[in-house]
N, C-alpha and C positions, 0 to 999 in steps of 0.2 A: 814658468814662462821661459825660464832659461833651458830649458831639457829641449823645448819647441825651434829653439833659436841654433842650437848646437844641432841637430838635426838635418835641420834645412837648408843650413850654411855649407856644409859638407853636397847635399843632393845638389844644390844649384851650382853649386863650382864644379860638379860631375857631370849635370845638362850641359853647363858652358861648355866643358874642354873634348864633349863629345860631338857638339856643332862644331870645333874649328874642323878645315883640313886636314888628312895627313899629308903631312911631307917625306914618310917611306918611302925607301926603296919598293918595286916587287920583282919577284924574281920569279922562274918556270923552269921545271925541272920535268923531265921527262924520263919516265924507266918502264920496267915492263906492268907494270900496273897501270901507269897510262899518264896525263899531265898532271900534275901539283903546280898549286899557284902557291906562293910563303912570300911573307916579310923579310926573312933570312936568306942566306943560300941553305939551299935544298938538298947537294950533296956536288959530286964534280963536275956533274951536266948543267947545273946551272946558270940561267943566263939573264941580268937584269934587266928588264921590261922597261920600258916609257908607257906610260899613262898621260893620253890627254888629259889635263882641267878641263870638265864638264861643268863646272857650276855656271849657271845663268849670273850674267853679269857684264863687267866690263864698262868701256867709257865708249860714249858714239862717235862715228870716225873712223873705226877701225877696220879694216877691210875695205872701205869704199873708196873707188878712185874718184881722185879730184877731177873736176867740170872742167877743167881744162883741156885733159886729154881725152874726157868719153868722148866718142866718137857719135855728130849730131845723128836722129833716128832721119830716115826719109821718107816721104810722103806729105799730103796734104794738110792743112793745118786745119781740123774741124770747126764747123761754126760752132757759134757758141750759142747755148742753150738758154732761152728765153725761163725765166727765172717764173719758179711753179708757186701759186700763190698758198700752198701747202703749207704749213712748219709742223716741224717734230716737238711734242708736248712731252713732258715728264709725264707719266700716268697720274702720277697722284694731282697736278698741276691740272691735267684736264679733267679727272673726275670730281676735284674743286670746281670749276669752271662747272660743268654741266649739272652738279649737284645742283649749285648755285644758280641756275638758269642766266649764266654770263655768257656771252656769245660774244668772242674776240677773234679779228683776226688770225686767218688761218687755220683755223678750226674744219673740219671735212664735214659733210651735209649730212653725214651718218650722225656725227655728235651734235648736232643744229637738233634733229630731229630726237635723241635720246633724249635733249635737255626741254625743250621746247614743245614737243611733239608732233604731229604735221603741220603745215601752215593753213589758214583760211583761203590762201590765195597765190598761185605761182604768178608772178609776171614773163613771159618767155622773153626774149631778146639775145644780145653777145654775150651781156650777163643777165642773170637770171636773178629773177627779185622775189624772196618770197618774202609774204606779209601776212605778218600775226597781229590778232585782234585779239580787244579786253572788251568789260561792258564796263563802263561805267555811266553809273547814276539811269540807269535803265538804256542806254544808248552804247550800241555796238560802236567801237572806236578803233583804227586802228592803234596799234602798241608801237610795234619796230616793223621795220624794213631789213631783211637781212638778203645783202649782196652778194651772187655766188659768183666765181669764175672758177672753169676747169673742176667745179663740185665741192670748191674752197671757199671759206667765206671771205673777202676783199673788203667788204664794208658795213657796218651797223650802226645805222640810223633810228634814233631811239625818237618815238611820234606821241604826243597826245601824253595827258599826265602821268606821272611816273608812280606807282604804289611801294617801290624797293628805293 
């Protein structure tokens, strides 16, 4: 166990000190061969380089001018946009959801339908009402009412006894 440990000790302190930075000089030299770039001088042509820091990083702030001085943009101030009765689902959240034949707010009429499958019955109007039937006890019944706007669902109205 100790041969393992004496091993690994050495390669990880050699990962570490290959991640840091260098903080070298570099330097460019030029002859008739053509450029060389070295750590060192190169010979009397030599001449030391600056190298930006590339690495992604940094603290936020930097470079941006303060609100005070940007200068305001001009033009009209846009209406604002009547709020879509849509929402953004995680995938796995929505394929929960329609596995499960749960039909929640904001869900789109495509996933109503994956989970559900068509309705017995559109109601047409401003919003659009579809309605699913069960049978129970030999009598068609309706189940839910699912409310659309904009192709979204707004509201779910659960009717008549519930089996889940």
């Amino acid at each position: 166990m100790k041969t393992v440990y004496g091993i690994l000790r050495p390669l990880c302190l050699l990962a570490l000190l290959n991640s840091l930075p260098a903080s070298g000089a570099i330097f460019r030299c030029v002859d008739s061969q053509g450029t060389i770039y070295s750590d060192t001088p190169c010979g009397p042509s030599a001449k030391q380089i600056q190298v930006p820091d590339n690495r992604i990083g940094g603290s936020f702030g930097q470079g941006v001018v303060p609100s005070e001085s940007r200068p305001e943009k001009p033009g009209p101030t846009p209406a604002p946009k009547a709020e879509s009765p849509c929402k953004s689902f995680l995938s796995t959240d929505l394929r929960h959801y329609i596995i499960g034949k749960d039909i929640v707010p904001g869900m789109k009429a495509e996933d109503v339908r994956k989970s559900l499958g068509s309705p017995a019955r559109i109601e047409s109007g401003w919003e659009e009402t579809w309605v699913y039937t069960d049978i129970y006890h030999g009598y068609i019944i309706e189940s839910q009412r699912i409310v659309l706007r904009e192709n979204c669902v707004v509201r779910v109205e659960k009717i008549g006894p519930q089996f889940r």
